[in-house]
N, C-alpha and C positions, 0 to 999 in steps of 0.2 A: 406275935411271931416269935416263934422259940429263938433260932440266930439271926443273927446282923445280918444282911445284904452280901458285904464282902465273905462272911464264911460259904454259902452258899453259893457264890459264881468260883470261889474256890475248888469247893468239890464240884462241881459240874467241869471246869478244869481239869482237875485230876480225872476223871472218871473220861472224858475225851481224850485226852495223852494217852492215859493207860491202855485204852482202848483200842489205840492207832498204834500204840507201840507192842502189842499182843499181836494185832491185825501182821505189822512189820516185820516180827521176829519171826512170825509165822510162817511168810509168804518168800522173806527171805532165805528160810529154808526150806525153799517148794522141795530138795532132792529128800530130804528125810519126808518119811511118811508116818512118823508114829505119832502124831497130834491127829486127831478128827477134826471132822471140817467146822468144828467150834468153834477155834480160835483163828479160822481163815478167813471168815466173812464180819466185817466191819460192825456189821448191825446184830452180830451173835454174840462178837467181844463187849458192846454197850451194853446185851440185854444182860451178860453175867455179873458184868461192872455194876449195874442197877442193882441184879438179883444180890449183891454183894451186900452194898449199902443198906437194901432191905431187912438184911440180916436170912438170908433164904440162900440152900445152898446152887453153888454154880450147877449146872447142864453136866458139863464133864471137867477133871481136871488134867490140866497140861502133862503130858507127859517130856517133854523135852526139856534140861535142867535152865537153858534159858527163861523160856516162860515159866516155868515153874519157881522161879528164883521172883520175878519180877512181879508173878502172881500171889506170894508170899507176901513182899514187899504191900502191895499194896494192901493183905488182906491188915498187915497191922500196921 
């Protein structure tokens, strides 16, 4: 096994926060419309999160400077 146990439920960690906090910032601004429904459904924010970690790029990127700040964040 390449890492330890704790690094790994680490990021799987990160990669659920993130994901719900993408999902959150999202939905918290249902009145803006300029995000696609990418980062409104739960299971689209995980699959870019994965697609991230894979090294493969995201679906779409954030246009609102919230997620795009926090989508930054995590890319480094």
């Amino acid at each position: 096994m390449t890492y330890q146990q704790p690094v790994w439920l680490t990021m799987a960690t990160i990669l659920v926060l993130t994901a719900i906090l993408w999902c959150d910032l999202r939905n918290w601004q249902h009145s803006s419309l300029m995000d696609s429904r990418t980062f409104q459904i739960l299971s689209y924010c995980l699959y870019n999160g994965w697609a991230l970690y894979m090294g493969i790029a995201a679906t779409n990127k954030p246009n609102t400077w919230k997620i795009r700040s926090l989508f930054l964040l995590y890319v480094c």
